[in-house]
N, C-alpha and C positions, 0 to 999 in steps of 0.2 A: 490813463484811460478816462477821458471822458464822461464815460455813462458808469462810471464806478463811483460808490460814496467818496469824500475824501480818506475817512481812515483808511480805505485800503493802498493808499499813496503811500502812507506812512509805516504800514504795519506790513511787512516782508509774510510772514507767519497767514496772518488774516489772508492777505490775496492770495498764499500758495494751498489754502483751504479751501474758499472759494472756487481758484482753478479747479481743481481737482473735483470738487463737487461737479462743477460745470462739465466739467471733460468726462464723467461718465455718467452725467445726464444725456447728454449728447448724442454719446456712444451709443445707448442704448433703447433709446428712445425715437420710435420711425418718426422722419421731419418727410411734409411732402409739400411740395412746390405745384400748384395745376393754375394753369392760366385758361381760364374759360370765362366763358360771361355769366355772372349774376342770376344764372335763371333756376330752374324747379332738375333740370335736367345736371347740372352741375352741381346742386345740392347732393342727388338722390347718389351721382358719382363719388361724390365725396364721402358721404356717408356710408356707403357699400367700400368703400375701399380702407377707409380709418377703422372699420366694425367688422374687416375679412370677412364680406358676404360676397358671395360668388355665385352665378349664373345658375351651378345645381340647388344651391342653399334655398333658392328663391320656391322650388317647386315644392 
């Protein structure tokens, strides 16, 4: 792997630690993907949505 230090080429133990940290960060942690343009409007989107604010929340 590439973008892994080298000990963890060597060390079986180290990388199945790693994994594993990795795999239920992952898991449990919302990842979101939004393709929008750069502007105030996709900000405010993002942040209302990583922050679960919602349309009622607002009033």
């Amino acid at each position: 792997h590439p973008s892994c230090p080298p000990d963890f080429a060597y060390s079986d133990e180290l990388y199945d630690s790693i994994s594993g940290v990795l795999s239920i960060l992952l898991s449990t942690v919302p990842v979101y993907h939004l393709a929008c343009l750069p502007n105030a409007a996709a900000a405010r989107l993002s942040y209302e949505t990583i922050f679960g604010i919602c349309e009622k929340d607002k009033k």
